[in-house]
Steps between C-alpha positions, in 0.01 A plus 500: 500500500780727594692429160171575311454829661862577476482397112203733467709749636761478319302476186330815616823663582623415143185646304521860730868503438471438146215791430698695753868478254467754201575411173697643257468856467346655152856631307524740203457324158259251597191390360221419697160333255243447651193316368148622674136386469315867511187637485400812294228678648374823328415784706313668216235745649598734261406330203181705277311394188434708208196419291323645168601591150703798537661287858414872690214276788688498765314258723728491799702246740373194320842258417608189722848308397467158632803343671753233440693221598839476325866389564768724487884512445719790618862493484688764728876604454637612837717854432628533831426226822167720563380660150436302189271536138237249524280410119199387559357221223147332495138601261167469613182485380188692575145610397335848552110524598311827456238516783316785330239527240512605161341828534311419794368194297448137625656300543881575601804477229650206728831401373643682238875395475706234515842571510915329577721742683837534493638735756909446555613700771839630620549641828767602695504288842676584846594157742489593873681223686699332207728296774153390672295174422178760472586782254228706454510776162313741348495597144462809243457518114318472181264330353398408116159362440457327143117395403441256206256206440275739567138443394122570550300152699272355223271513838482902511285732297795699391590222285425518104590348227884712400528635803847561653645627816836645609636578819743782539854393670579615875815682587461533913665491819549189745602480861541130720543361781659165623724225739703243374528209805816309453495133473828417441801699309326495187159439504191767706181542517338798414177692530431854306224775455516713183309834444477554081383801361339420184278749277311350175274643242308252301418592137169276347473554099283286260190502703157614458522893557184487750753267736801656390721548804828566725638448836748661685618288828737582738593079598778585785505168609629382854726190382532198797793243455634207731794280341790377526834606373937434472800674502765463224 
């Protein structure tokens, strides 16, 4: 009984000892990739709906970008032990719904686009604690946003026969937030919160001019990763 408790112990000892002894320490001229299961959630309140033939009925707050559930690959070169570039990778997929009415008509425009995003992002990161096993950073920079695939639901009542859609690209800011938990020398976890400012006009053409219509959304989405990455 004794030798069991003392192995337990010891065993116990081991484990503390071994969470308690840091790792290596992050070094200039390492690369740190990191590969992240994130969701993309749109924070679009801003989004309004323009309806008629000359596109001058404003009808208000009326847009809602769905979210998504996407991996995502970033690759970070470390400048100095605490500040490093990071390029953020990944596409994702979403639909826009139009909660007002067509002139006050019934029933509501529903979804009117479908759309893949492609928003790579560099930003310009500072490490905290890079000699601890927790090293939280935070994170500055740009964002692009590149539409295509876009295209009107055969479901919504925009669509017509020839009709086409194009989204404007996004120039915008981005800020983060994140750890990286050590798990050995090379390999961490990691968990990160993006804020990306993105700014959209979309442009319907070939439609019937009593539908004819644009919409200009403000997306902004809040982006929410957990993952795992390595050091090389």
């Amino acid at each position: 009984m004794k030798a069991t408790k003392f192995a337990l112990a010891l065993l116990a000892a081991t484990g503390i000892s071994a969470i308690a002894t840091p790792v290596m320490a992050y070094e200039a001229g390492d690369w740190l990739v990191r590969g992240r299961v994130i969701n993309v959630d749109p924070n679009d309140d801003s989004g309004r709906l323009y309806i008629g033939a000359n596109l001058d009925s404003n009808i208000g707050e009326g847009v809602e970008v769905d979210s998504d559930v996407i991996p995502e690959l970033d690759i970070t070169y470390m400048i100095t032990p605490n500040w490093g570039v990071e390029l953020i990778l990944g596409y994702s997929e979403h639909t826009v719904k139009a909660h007002k009415t067509a002139a006050g008509t019934i029933p509501t425009l529903g979804d009117v686009i479908d759309t893949k995003v492609l928003p790579p992002t560099l930003l310009l990161q500072y490490h905290f604690a890079p000699n601890s096993n927790i090293r939280p950073y935070v994170g500055a920079g740009i964002n692009y946003t590149y539409f295509f695939d876009e295209k009107v639901p055969s479901s919504s009542v925009l669509s017509q026969s020839g009709d086409d859609i194009d989204l404007d690209s996004s120039w915008g800011f981005a800020v983060q937030a994140g750890v990286d938990i050590a798990i050995n020398d090379d390999w961490f976890f990691n968990a990160d919160v993006k804020y990306i400012d993105i700014d959209t006009e979309a442009h319907f053409s070939g439609v019937n001019a009593a539908v004819n219509a644009k919409i200009n959304a403000d997306i902004d989405p809040f982006v929410y990763g957990i993952g795992v990455g390595r050091r090389f």
